[in-house]
VEXDOZA-335629 format. One record per residue (C-alpha): x, y, z; residue number from 1. Coordinates in steps of 0.5 Angstrom, whole numbers, plus 500, padded with zeros to 3 digits. Example, Ala and Ser with C-alpha at 12.3 -4.5 7.8 and 13.67 -1.06 7.14 Angstrom:
BEGIN
+-----+-----+-----+-----+
:  px :  py :  pz :  nr :
+-----+-----+-----+-----+
: 525 : 491 : 516 :   1 :
: 527 : 498 : 514 :   2 :
+-----+-----+-----+-----+
END
This chain:
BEGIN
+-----+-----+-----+-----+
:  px :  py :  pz :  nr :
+-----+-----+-----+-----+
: 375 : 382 : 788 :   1 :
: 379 : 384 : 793 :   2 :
: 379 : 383 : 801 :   3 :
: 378 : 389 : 805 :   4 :
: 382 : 388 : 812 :   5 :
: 379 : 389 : 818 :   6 :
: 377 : 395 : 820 :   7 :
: 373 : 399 : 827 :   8 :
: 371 : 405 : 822 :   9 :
: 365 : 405 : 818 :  10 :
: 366 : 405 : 811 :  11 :
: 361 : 411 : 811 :  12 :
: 367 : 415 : 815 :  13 :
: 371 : 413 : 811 :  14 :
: 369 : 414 : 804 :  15 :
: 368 : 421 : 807 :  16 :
: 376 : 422 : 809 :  17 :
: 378 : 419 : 803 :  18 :
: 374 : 424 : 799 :  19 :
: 377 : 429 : 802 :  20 :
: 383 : 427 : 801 :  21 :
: 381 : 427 : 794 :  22 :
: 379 : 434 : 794 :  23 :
: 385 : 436 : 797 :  24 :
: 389 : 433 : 792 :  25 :
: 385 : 437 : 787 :  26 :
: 387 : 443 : 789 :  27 :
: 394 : 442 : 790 :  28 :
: 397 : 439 : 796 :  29 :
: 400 : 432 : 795 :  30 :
: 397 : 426 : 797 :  31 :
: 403 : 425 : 803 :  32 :
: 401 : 432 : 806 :  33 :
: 392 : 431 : 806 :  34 :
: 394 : 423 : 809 :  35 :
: 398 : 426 : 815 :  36 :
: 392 : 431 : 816 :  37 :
: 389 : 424 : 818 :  38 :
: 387 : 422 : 824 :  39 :
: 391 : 416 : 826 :  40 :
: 386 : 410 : 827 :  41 :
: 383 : 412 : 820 :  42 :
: 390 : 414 : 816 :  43 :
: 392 : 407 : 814 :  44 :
: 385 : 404 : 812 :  45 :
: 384 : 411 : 809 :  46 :
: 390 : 411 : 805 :  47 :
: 389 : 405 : 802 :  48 :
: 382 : 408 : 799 :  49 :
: 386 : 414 : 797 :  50 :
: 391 : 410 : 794 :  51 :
: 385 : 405 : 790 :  52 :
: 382 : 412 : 788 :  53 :
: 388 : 416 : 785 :  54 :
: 389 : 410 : 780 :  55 :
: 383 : 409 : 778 :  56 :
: 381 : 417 : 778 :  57 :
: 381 : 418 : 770 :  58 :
: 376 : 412 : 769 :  59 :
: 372 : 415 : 775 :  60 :
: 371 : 422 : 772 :  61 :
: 369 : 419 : 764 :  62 :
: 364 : 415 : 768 :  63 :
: 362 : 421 : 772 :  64 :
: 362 : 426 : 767 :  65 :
: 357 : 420 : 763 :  66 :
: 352 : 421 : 770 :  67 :
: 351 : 427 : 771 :  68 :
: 353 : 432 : 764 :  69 :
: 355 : 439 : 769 :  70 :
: 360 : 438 : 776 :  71 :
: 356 : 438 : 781 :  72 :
: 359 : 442 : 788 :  73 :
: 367 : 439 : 789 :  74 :
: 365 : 435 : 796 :  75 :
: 360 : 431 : 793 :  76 :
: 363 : 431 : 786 :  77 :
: 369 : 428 : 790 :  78 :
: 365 : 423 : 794 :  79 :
: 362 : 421 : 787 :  80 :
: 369 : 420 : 784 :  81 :
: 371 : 416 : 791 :  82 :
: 365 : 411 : 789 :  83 :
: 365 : 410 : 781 :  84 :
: 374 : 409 : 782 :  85 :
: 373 : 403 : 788 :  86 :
: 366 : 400 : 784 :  87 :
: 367 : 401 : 777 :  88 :
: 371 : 394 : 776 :  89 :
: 369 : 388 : 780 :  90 :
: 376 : 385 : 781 :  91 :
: 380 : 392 : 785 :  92 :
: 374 : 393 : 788 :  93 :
: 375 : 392 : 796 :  94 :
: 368 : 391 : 797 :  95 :
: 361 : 389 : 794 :  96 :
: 359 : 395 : 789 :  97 :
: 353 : 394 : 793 :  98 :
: 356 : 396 : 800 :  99 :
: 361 : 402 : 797 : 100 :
: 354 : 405 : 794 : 101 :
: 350 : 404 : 801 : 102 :
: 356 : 407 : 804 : 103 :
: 357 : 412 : 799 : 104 :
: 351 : 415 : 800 : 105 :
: 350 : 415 : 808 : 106 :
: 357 : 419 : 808 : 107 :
: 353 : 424 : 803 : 108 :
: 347 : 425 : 808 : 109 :
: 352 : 425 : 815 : 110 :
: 356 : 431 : 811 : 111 :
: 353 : 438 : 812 : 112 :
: 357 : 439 : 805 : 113 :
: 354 : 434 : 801 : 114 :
: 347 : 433 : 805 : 115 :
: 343 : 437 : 800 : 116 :
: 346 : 433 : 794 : 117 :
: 344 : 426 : 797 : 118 :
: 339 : 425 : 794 : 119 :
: 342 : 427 : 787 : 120 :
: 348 : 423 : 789 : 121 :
: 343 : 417 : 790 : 122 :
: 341 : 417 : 784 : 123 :
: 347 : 417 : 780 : 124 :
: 350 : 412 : 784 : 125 :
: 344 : 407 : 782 : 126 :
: 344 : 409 : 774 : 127 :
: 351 : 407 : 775 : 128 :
: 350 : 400 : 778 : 129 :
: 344 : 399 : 773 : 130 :
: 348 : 400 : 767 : 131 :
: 355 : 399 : 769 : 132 :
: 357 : 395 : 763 : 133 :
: 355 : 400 : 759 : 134 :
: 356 : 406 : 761 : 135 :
: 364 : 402 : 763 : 136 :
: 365 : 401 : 755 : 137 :
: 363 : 407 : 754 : 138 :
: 369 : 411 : 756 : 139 :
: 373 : 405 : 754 : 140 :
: 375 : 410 : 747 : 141 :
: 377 : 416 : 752 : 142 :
: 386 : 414 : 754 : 143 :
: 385 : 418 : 761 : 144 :
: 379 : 413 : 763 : 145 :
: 384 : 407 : 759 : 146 :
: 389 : 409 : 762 : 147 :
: 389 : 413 : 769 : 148 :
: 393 : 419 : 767 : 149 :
: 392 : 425 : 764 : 150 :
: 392 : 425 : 756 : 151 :
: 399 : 430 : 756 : 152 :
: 403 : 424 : 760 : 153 :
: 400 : 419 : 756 : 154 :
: 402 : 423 : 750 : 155 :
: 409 : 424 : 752 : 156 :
: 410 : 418 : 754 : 157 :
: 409 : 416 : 747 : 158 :
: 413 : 420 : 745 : 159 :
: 419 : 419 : 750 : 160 :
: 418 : 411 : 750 : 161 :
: 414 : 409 : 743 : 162 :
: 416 : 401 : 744 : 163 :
: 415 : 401 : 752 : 164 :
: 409 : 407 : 753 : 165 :
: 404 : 402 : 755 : 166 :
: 407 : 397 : 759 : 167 :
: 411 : 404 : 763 : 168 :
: 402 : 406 : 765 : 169 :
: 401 : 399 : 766 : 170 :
: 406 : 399 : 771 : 171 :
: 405 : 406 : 775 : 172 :
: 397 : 403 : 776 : 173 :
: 400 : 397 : 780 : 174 :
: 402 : 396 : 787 : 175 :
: 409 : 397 : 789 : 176 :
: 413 : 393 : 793 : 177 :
: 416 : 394 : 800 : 178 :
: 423 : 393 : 799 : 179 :
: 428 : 394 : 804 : 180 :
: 435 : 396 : 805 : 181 :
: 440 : 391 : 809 : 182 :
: 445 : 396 : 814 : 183 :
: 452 : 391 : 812 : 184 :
: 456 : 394 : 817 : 185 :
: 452 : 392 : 822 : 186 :
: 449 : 385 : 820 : 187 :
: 447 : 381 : 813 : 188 :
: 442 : 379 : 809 : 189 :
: 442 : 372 : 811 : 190 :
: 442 : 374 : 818 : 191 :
: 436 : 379 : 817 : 192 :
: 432 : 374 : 813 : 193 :
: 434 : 369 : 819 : 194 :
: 430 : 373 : 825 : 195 :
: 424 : 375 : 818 : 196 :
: 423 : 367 : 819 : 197 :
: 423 : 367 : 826 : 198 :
: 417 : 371 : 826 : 199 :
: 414 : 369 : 820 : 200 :
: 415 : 374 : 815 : 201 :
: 418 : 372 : 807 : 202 :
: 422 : 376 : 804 : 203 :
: 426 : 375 : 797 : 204 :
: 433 : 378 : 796 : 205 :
: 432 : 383 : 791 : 206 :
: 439 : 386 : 791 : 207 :
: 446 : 385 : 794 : 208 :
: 444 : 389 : 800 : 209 :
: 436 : 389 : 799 : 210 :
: 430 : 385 : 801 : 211 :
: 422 : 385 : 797 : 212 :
: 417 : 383 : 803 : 213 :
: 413 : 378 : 800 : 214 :
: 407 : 382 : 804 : 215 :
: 408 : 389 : 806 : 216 :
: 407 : 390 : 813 : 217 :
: 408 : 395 : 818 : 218 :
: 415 : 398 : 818 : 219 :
: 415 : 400 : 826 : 220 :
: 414 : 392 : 826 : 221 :
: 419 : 389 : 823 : 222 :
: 425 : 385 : 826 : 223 :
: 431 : 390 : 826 : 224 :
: 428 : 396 : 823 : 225 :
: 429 : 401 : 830 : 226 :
: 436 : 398 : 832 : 227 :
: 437 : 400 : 825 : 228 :
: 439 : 394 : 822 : 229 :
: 434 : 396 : 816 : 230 :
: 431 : 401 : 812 : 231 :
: 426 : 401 : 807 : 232 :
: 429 : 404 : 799 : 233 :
: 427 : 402 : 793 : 234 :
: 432 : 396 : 789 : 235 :
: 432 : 402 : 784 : 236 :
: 434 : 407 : 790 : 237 :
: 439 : 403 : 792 : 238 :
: 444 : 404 : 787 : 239 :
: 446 : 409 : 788 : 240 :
: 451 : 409 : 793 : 241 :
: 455 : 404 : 790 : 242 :
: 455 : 406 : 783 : 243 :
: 457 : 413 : 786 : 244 :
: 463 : 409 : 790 : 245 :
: 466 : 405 : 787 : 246 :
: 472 : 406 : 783 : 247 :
: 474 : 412 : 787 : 248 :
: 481 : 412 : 785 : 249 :
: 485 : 415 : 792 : 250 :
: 486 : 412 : 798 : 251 :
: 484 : 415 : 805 : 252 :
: 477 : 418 : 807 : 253 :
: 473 : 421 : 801 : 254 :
: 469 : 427 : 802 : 255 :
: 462 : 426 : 799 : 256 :
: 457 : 431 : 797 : 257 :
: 450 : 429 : 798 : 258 :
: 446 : 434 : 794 : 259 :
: 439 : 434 : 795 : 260 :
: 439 : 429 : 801 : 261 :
: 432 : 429 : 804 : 262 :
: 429 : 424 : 807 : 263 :
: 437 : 422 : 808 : 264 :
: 436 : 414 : 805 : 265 :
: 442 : 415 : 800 : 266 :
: 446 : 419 : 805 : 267 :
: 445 : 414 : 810 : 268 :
: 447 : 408 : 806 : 269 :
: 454 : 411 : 802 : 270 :
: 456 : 411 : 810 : 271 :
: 453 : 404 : 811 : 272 :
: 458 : 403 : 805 : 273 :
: 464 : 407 : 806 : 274 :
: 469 : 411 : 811 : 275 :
: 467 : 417 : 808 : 276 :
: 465 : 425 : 811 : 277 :
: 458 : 426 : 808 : 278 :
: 456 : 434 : 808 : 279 :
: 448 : 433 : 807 : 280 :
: 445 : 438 : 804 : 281 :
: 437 : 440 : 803 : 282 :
: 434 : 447 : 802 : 283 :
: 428 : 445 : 808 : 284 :
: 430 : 445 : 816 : 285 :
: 424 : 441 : 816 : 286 :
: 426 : 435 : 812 : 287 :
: 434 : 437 : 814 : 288 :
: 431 : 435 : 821 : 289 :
: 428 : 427 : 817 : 290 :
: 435 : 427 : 815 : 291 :
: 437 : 427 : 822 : 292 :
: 432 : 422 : 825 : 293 :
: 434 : 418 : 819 : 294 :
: 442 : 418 : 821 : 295 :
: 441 : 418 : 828 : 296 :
: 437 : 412 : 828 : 297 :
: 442 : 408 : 824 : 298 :
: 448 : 410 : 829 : 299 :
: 452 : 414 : 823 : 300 :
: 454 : 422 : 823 : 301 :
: 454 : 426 : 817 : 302 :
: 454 : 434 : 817 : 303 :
: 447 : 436 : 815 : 304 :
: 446 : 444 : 813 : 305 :
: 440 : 447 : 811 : 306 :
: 442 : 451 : 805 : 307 :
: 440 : 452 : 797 : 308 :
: 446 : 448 : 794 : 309 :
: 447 : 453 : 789 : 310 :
: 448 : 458 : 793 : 311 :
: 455 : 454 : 795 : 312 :
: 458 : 461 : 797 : 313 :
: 454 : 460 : 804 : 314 :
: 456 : 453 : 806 : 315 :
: 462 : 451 : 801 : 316 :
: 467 : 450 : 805 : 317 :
: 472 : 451 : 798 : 318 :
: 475 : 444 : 799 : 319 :
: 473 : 439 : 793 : 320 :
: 470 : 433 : 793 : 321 :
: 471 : 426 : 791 : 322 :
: 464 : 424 : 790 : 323 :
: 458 : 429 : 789 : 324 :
: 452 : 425 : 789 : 325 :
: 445 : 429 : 785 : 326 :
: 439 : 426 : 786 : 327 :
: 436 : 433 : 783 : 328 :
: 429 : 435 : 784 : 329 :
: 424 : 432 : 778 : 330 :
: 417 : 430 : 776 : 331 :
: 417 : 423 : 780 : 332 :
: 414 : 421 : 774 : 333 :
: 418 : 413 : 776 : 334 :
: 416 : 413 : 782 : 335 :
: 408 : 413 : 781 : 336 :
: 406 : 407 : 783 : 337 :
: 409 : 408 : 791 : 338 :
: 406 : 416 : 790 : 339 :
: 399 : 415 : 785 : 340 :
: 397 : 423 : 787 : 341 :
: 403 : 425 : 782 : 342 :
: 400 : 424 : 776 : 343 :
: 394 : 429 : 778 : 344 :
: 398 : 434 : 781 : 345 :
: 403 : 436 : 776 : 346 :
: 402 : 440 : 770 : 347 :
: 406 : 440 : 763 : 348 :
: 411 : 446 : 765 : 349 :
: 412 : 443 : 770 : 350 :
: 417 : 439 : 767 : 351 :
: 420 : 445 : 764 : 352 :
: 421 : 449 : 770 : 353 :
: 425 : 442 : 773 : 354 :
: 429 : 442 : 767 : 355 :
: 432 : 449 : 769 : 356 :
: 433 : 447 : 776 : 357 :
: 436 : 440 : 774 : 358 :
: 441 : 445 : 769 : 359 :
: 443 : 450 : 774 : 360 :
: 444 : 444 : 781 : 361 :
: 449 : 440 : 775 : 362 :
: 453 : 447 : 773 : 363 :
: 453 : 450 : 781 : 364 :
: 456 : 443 : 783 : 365 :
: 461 : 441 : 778 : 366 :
: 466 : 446 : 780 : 367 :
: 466 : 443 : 787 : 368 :
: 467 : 436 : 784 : 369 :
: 475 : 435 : 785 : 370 :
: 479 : 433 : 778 : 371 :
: 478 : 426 : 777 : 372 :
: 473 : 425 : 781 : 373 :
: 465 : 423 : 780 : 374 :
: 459 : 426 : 780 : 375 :
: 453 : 421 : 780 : 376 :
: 446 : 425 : 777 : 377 :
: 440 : 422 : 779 : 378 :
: 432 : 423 : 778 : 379 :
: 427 : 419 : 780 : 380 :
: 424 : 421 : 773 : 381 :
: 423 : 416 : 767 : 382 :
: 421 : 423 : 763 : 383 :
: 427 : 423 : 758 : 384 :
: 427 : 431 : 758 : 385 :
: 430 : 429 : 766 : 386 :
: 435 : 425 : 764 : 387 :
: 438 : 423 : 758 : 388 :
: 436 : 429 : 755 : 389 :
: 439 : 434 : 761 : 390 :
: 445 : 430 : 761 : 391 :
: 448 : 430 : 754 : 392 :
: 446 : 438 : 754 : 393 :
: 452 : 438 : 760 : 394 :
: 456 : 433 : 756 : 395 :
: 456 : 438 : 750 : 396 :
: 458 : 445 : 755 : 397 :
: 463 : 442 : 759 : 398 :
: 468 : 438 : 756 : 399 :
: 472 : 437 : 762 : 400 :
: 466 : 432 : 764 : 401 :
: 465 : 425 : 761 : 402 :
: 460 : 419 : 762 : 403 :
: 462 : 413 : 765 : 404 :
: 458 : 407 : 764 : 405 :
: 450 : 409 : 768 : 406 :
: 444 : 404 : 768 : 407 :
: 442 : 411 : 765 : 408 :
: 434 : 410 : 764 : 409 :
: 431 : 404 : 768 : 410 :
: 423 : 403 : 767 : 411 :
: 419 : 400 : 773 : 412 :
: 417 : 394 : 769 : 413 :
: 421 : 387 : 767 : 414 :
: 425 : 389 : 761 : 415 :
: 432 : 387 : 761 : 416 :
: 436 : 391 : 755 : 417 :
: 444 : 390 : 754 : 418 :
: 449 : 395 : 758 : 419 :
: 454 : 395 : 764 : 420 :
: 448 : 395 : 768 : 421 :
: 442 : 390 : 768 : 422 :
: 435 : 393 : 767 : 423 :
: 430 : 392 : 772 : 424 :
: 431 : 383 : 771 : 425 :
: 425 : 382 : 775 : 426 :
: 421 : 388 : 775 : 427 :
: 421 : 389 : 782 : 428 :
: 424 : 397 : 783 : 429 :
: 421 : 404 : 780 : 430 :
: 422 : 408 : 775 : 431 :
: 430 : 412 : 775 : 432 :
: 435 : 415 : 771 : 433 :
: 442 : 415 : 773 : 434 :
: 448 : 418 : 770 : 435 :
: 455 : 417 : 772 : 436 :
: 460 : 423 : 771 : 437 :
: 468 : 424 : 772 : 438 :
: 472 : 430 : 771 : 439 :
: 477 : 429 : 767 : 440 :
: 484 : 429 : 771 : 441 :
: 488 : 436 : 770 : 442 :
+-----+-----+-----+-----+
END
């Protein structure tokens, strides 16, 4: 079982925030927003329940859906769910199965919403501790409850990865990594890691400029992080600023396009990495304003526009690029693990309206990339619709573009394939999708 960190809160109280968290999510706000909505001396130790909860939320329906036949009122069936997906399995649960049904049920009575259903909630709670087994190997049958995600995912995921679709659910529904992102043009790794183990904290080098916690810790906290020497981005999200630079076949400052740019980690480290004018582009003010935050923080200038990228007549300057960097809008459906709210929120036309958003950012973009130059596409997604299949559809329409070598899918789990770019040896980033584009020169 698990080990609880300490906390000043009840348990009761915080089963009660988690469970509206839930609800939240289930009525369509994503989990980052209804946790902001959290008071701060809760957030942490509630967002750890909430994340619990979201991986094991198919399981705790098919258990719920056993207890009781008809969905009772949703705050109540939100805190039943909340406590079959922390107890239903020793080994992840954060407290003793007896502790989390006591607690469950105090927070039931302590709510005007759920007070009248106490009783009711009590009563399939104990069933549930009466007859865990049972009732656990009776949803074994059920993909949802087995796998934690909706049926559609898992069928496309079979279908995407036949040989892989197992080990890419198995994946989302563990814990991510805190890995971070070294600022080379103000210090090193080595030198990084030397104040680390000044105060105790270890770290693994993951990357030529990354580093893997081997305890997550408080981002505020850590040697460096508000002089700016580091940043926290995923080993997966790191490859992008060199795959984008490197090679780039003229001399002098390059003008780099960063497409779709909040929170701004892959603008901050293509300046990290080059002498280059950056235009940052987000289609949101309010994320445009993380951008700057993000760049002030780290001593480094770009020009940062709230616009639509498609509407290039708007903010195009009508000088091309030299490097154009799309991390388009997608499903996330690779980065589950840091985001487990994801595979509940999306739908399967999803994925087709984001198909169509993808198409028209590459065909608005290409025109602006300079003859020669490279246009580096990227989606956080491990759906092939949003990668392979989006990029040999541009291939097809426009001859002028050719592929160079891409890592093209990586899965969030250890499985080395031959290419120019090794996949994921050591299991240690999300799921992504890259493809490296140049325009053929005139």
């Amino acid at each position: 079982m698990a080990t609880s960190p300490p906390s000043q809160t009840a348990l009761w109280q915080q089963l009660q925030v988690t469970a509206s968290v839930l609800m939240a999510v289930r009525q369509g706000v994503s989990g980052t927003a209804a946790l902001l909505r959290v008071p701060g001396e809760l957030r942490p130790g509630v967002q750890a329940l909430t994340f619990a909860v979201l991986r094991s939320l198919g399981r705790a329906q098919a258990l719920r859906q056993l207890l009781a036949s008809r969905s009772p009122p949703p705050a109540v069936d939100a805190l039943l769910c909340t406590a079959l997906a922390l107890a239903w399995r020793d080994q992840d649960a954060p407290y003793e199965a007896f502790t989390l049904v006591n607690q469950t049920v105090e927070a039931a009575k302590r709510d005007p919403a759920t007070r009248p259903q106490a009783g009711f909630l009590n009563a399939c709670l104990r069933r549930f501790l009466r007859e865990r087994d049972a009732l656990v190997a009776r949803t074994d049958a059920q993909p949802q409850a087995r796998w934690n995600h909706p049926v559609w995912w898992i069928d496309r995921l079979r279908r995407d990865w036949p040989s892989d679709w197992q080990d890419l659910l198995a994946a989302n529904n563990a814990q991510a990594p805190m890995t971070l992102r070294v600022n080379t043009r103000r210090t090193s790794v080595a030198a990084v890691l030397r104040a680390f183990d000044a105060v105790g904290l270890e770290a693994d080098v993951t990357g030529p400029s990354a580093l893997t916690l081997c305890q997550a810790r408080a981002v505020q906290a850590l040697p460096g992080f508000a002089e700016g020497l580091i940043s926290v981005q995923d080993v997966a999200a790191q490859l992008a600023a060199p795959l984008l630079l490197s090679g780039l076949d003229q001399p002098g400052r390059y003008r780099v396009l960063d497409a779709c740019a909040a929170p701004g980690g892959k603008t901050a480290h293509l300046l990290e990495l080059a002498d280059c004018d950056v235009t940052a582009l987000d289609v949101d003010p309010v994320r445009c304003e993380r951008v700057h935050e993000t760049l002030l923080r780290l001593g480094l200038q770009a020009r940062v526009l709230a616009a639509d990228a498609v509407a290039v007549s708007a903010w195009w300057d009508g000088l091309p690029f030299d490097a154009i960097l799309l991390d388009a809008p997608c499903t996330a459906s690779g980065i589950v693990r840091r985001h487990p709210d994801v595979r509940w929120l999306r739908r399967p036309s999803d994925i087709d309206q984001l198909v169509a958003i993808q198409a028209r950012l590459l065909n608005a973009l290409w025109p602006l990339l300079r003859p020669g130059g490279r246009l580096l596409y990227s989606t956080c997604s491990v759906f092939r619709a949003e990668g392979e299949n989006q990029i040999q559809t541009f291939l097809a329409h426009n001859t002028d573009a050719r592929l160079l070598p891409s890592p093209g899918h990586l899965l969030p789990f250890s499985s080395p394939k031959p290419g120019p770019v090794l996949d994921n040896s050591v299991g240690e980033h999300d799921g992504f999708y890259y493809a490296l584009l140049q325009k053929r020169p005139l």
